[in-house]
Structure formats: structure tokens, C-alpha cells
C-alpha positions in Angstrom: -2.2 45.7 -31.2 -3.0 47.4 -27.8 -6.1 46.0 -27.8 -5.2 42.7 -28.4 -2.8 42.8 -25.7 -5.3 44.3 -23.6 -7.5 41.6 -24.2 -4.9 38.8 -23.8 -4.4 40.3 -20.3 -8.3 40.3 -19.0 -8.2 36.8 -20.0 -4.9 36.1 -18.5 -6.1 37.8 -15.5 -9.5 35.8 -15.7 -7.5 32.7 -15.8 -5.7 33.3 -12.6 -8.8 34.2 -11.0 -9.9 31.0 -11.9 -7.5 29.0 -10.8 -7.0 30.3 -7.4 -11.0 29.7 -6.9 -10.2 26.1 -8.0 -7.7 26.3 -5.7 -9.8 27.0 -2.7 -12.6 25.5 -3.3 -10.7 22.0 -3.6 -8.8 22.5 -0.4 -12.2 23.5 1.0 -14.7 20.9 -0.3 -12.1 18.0 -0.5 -11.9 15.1 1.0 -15.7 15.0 1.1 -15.8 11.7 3.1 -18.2 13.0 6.4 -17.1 12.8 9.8 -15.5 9.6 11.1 -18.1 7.3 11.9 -19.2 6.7 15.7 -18.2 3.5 16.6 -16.4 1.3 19.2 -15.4 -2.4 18.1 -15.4 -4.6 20.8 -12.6 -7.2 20.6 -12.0 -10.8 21.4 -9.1 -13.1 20.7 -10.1 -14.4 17.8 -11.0 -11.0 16.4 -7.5 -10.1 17.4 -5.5 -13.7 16.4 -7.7 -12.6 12.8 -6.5 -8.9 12.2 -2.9 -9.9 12.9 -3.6 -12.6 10.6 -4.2 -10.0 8.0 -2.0 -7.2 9.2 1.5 -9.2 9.3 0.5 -10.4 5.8 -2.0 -9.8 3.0 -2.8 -6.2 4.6 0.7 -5.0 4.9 -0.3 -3.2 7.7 3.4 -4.3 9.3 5.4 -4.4 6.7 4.6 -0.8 5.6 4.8 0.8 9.2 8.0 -1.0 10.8 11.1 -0.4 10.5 12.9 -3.5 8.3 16.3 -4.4 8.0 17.6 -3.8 4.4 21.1 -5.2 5.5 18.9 -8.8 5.3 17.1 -10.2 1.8 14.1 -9.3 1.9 14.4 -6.1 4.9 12.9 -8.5 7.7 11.0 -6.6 10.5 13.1 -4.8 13.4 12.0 -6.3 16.3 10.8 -4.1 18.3 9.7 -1.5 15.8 6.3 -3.3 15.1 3.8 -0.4 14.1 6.3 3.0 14.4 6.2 4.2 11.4 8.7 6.3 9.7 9.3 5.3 6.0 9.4 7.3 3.2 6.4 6.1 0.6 6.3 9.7 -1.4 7.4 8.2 -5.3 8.4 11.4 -6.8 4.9 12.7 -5.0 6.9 14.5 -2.2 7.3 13.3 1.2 5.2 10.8 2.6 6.2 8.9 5.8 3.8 5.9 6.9 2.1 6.7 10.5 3.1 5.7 13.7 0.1 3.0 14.0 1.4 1.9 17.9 -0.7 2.7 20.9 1.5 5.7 21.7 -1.1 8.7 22.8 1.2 11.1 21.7 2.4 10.4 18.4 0.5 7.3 17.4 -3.0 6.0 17.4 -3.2 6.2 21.3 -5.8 9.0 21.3 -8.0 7.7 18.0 -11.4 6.6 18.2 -12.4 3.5 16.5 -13.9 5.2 14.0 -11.1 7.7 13.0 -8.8 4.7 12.3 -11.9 3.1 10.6 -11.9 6.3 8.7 -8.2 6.5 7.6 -8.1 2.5 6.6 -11.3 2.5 4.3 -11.7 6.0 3.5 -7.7 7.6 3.6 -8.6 10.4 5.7 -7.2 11.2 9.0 -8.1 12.1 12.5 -7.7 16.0 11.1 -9.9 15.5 8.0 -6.5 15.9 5.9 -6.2 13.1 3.1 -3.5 10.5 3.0 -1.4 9.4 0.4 -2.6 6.7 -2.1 0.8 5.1 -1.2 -1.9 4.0 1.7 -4.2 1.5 -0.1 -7.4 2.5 1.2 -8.5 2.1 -2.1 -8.2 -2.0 -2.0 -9.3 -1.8 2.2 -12.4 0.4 1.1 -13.5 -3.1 -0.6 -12.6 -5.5 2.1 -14.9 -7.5 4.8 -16.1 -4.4 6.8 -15.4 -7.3 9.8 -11.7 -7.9 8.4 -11.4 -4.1 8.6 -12.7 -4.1 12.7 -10.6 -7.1 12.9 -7.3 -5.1 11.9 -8.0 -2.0 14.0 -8.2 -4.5 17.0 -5.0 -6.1 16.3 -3.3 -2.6 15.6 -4.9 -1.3 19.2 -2.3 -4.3 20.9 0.8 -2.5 19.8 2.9 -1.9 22.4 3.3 2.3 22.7 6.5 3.4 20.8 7.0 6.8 20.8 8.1 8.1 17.4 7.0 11.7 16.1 6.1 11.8 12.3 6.1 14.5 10.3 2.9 15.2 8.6 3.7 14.8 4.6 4.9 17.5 2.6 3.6 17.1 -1.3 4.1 18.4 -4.6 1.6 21.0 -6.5 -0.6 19.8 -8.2 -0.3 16.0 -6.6 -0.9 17.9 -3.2 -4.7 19.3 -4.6 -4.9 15.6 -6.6 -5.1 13.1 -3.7 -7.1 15.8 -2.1 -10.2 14.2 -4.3 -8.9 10.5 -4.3 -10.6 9.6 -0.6 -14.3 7.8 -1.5 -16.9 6.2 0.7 -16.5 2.0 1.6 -17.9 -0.2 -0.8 -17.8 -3.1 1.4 -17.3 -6.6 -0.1 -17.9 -10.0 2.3 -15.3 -12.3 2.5 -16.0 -14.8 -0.1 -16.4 -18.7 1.0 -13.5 -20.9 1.0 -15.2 -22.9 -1.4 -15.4 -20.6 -4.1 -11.2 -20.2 -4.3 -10.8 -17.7 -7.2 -12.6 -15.0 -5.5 -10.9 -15.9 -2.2 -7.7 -15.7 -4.2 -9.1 -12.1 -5.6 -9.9 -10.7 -2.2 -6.5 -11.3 -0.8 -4.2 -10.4 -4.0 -5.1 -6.6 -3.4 -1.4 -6.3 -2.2 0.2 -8.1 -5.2 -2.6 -5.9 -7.6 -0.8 -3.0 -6.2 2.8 -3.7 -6.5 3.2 -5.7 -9.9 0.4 -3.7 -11.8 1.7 -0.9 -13.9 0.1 2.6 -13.2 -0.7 5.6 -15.5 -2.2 8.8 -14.2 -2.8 6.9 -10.7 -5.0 3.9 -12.5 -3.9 0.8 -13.6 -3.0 0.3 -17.4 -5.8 -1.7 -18.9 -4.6 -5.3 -19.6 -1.5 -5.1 -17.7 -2.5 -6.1 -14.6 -0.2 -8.1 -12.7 2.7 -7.8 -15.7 5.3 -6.5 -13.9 7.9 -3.5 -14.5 7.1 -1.4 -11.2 10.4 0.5 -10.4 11.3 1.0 -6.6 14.8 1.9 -5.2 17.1 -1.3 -4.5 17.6 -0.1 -0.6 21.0 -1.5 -1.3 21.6 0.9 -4.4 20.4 1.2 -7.8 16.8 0.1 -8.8 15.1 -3.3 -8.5 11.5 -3.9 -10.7 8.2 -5.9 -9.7 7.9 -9.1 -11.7 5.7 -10.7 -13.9 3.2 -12.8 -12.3 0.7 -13.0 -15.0 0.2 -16.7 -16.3 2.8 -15.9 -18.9 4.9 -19.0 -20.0 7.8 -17.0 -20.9 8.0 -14.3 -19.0 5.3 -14.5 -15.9 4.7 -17.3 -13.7 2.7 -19.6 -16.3 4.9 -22.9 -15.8 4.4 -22.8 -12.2 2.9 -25.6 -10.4 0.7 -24.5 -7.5 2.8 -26.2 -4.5 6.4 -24.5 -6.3 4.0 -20.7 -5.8 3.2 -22.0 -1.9 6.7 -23.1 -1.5 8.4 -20.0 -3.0 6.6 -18.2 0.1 7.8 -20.8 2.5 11.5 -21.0 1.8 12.1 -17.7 3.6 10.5 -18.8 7.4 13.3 -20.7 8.6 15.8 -18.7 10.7 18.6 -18.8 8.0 16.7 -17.5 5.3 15.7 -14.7 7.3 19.3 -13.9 8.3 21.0 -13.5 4.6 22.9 -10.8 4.5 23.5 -8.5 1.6 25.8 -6.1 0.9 26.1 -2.8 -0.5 25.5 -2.4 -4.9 23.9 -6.0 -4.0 20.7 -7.3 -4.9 18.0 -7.0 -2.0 14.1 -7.1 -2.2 11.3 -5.1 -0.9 9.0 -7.9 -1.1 8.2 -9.0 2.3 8.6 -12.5 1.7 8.9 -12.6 6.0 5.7 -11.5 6.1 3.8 -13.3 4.0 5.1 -16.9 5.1 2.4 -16.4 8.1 0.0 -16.4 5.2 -1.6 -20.7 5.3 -1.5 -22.5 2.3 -4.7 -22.5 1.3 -5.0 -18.7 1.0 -1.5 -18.5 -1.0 -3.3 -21.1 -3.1 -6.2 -19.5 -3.7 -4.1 -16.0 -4.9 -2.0 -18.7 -7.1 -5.4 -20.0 -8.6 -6.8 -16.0 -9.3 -3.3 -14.9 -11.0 -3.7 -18.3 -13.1 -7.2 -16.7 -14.1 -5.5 -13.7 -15.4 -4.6 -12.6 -19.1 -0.8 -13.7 -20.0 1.0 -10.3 -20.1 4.5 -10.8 -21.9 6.4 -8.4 -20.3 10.4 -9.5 -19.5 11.2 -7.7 -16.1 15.1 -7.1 -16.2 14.3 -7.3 -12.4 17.6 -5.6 -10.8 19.7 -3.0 -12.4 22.7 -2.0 -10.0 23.4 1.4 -12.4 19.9 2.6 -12.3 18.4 5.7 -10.6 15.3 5.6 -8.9 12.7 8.0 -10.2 11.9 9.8 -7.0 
């Protein structure tokens, strides 16, 4: 018996040897990215009127680092708060607050190069090395139009300086060692023609990929792409799910016509139907439906004509539950 417990404690005591070299060699070795590459984008106005283009709408780039008015459908932007950062993204991970992204040299991108804000956009690694959060879709930018992605750090660099101090994110063991490997090398993609619609559609549906895709072990689920059931906190209490936008007929978005998609995105740019106000144990949205409307009609028909493309999921979202408790 002793020496069976003997034994059982050398290979205890092996184990924890093991794990504390795993340990270190992880936060040592990860994220194995390189150094920030040396580079310094030269603008113009079209480069810039293009990356705002893209960071008002399909990138997100504004709708994730604002602040948004949750007392309003759909939490329309703060004016003012363009590019300050602040909110929480951690989803049970820990804490995670999006980057002030202004021109602030103190707390925001301000003393960046180029290329460590081309780093943290394609690769998810910041000016320190440190990884960032998946919750920042590098993984869908690291397959954009290198060009879109030099377009969006020009626009960013306009921000008017805001002066907002963010604390760096605190995480949970193991998720903490986990994203530490996430961060991979670009694998650019071009822009695909306006001709060939589908793929256009592909290229800018990263977003809606994102959202209304289920996840498992930080991948999508196989065949559920696009099916919905995403839970996120209703800001005005409870929980509120992502829906079905698979070409479902029952449950997706398989009976819609192409101009009702387009049209669903332009009801909410008029003045009024950015100004509806919802109260408390009410249903609100996190979909930025105010950001997107910027997005023209041919590029929100060419997502409409990709989802179409998709397999029909039948998945039935109940979409707001005013009892429910967020997971994180």
C-alpha cells in the first residue's frame, strides 16, 4: 500500500511539474505572430471615405468601440464617443473591454505605428505583444483585402483624441493560456468583383458569420452556420438571441424577397427610428441596425444573395426572453 501511494505521489508530483512547464512555455512562446510589421500607409480621401465605409458598417469597427445608447432600439452611437472604447465583450471569458481606438496619445492609438494597429486588426496582438480577445474578430479581418485593412487604419487615424483610460483585460484560467495561441498570420483574400455577387456577399457577411453562428469550443458548429440561437444580455434586462438567417422557410429568412432584406436595413435611418425609446424589462437589440443603413444597396444585396446560398437550418429562435439570465 505504501508503495502504491508512493508511486501515486511521483506521478502526481510529475504531473504538476508538467503543467507548470506548459504553463510557461505557453505564456513564453505564445502569440508567435513576429514583430509588428514596418509600415506607414499613406492616406487619401478616398482611402479614408473607404475605411469609414467599412468601419461604421460591415467591420464594426464603431459599433464595437463607442459608446451606444441602450435607452434607444437598437443602442444608436453617442455622439461624441466615436472610437473610446469601454465596453465589456468578456462572455463568461472574464473581462474584456474594447480599446480606446481614438487618436488619444495617451490612452488610445495616438502613439501606434501603422503596423502595430495593422498587427492587432489582422493578427489580435497588441502594441505589447499581449493577445486580444477573440471577441475582436481578427480572425474574419486576417482574411480581408489587405487594402480594406490600410483603408480602416486610415479612417481610425481621423478620430478626434478622447481621452478614456482602459483597463487591460483580466481573464479566466485556462481561457487566459487559450487565446494566448488563437492569434495566426494574414491570409489575405482580394476583394472580389462586383460582378461575381455571392462572394462579394461572402466577404462582407463576416460580421453576421459571427453573431448568428452557433459556437462550440471557440469554432463554429458544423452545418449551423447562420442558424441562429446566440445568447447576449438584453441591455434592458433579461436575454435577447441572434436569429435565424439561414434560407429557412419556417424559421430563417427563406420567404424573403431581396428588396424586403435591403429595406429591413433601411427602416431605421430616418431620425424617428433612431429616436425609439425603450424602457426598462423591454425588448432592445444589440444589432446595430444604425450602423449598417450606411451600408449601399448593392452590398446588402449581395450578403442577401450569399445567405440565400446557405443550407436551411430549422432552428426557431424564441428571440427575447425578459426572465432569462445571461450566461456571463
Amino acid at each position: 500500500m505504501k508503495k502504491l501511494l508512493k508511486i501515486l505521489g511521483i506521478l502526481a508530483g510529475l504531473l504538476v511539474v508538467f503543467l507548470i512547464s506548459a504553463y510557461f512555455y505557453i505564456n513564453s512562446k505564445y502569440p508567435d505572430v513576429g514583430p509588428a510589421p514596418d509600415m506607414k500607409i499613406i492616406s487619401t480621401p478616398e482611402m479614408i471615405e473607404r475605411g469609414k465605409y467599412l468601419s461604421v458598417g460591415f467591420a464594426s469597427c464603431i459599433d464595437c468601440h463607442s459608446q451606444r445608447d441602450y435607452s434607444k432600439f437598437s443602442g444608436p452611437v453617442i455622439p461624441g464617443t466615436e472610437g473610446m472604447g469601454g465596453e465589456n465583450f468578456g462572455e463568461g471569458a472574464g473581462t474584456v473591454l474594447a480599446k480606446n481606438i481614438t487618436s488619444d496619445k495617451e490612452t488610445g492609438l495616438g502613439n501606434w505605428t501603422d503596423g502595430e494597429i495593422f498587427r492587432a486588426i489582422t493578427m489580435g496582438v497588441d502594441k505589447d505583444g499581449e493577445p486580444l480577445g477573440p471577441m475582436m474578430p481578427y480572425m474574419y479581418f486576417r482574411n480581408m483585402d489587405e487594402e480594406d485593412i490600410k483603408a480602416i487604419i486610415a479612417y481610425i487615424r481621423t478620430l478626434p483624441p478622447i481621452k478614456n483610460e482602459i483597463p487591460k483585460h483580466d481573464l479566466k484560467f485556462p481561457v487566459s493560456l487559450i487565446f494566448r495561441t488563437l492569434p495566426l498570420k494574414p491570409d489575405f483574400k482580394k476583394l472580389p468583383d462586383k460582378s461575381n455577387i455571392v462572394a462579394l456577399g461572402q466577404y462582407y457577411s463576416g460580421g453576421c458569420m459571427f453573431c448568428h453562428s452557433p459556437m462550440e469550443k471557440g469554432e463554429f458548429i458544423k452545418d449551423k452556420e447562420f442558424s441562429g440561437g446566440n445568447v447576449f444580455p438584453n441591455p434592458k434586462g433579461g436575454i435577447i438571441r441572434s436569429v435565424n438567417i439561414t434560407p429557412d422557410k419556417e424559421t430563417g429568412i427563406g420567404n424573403w424577397t431581396k428588396e424586403q432584406f435591403i429595406q429591413k436595413f433601411r427602416s431605421y435611418s430616418t431620425p424617428e427610428a433612431q429616436n425609439i425609446h425603450v424602457k426598462d424589462g423591454e425588448f432592445n437589440s444589440i444589432m446595430p441596425w444604425t450602423f449598417y443603413n450606411v451600408c449601399t444597396d448593392e452590398d446588402l444585396g449581395a450578403v442577401y444573395d450569399y445567405l440565400m446560398t446557405q443550407k436551411p437550418v430549422k432552428n426557431l429562435v424564441q428571440r427575447f426572453d425578459p426572465t432569462g439570465i445571461p450566461p456571463y
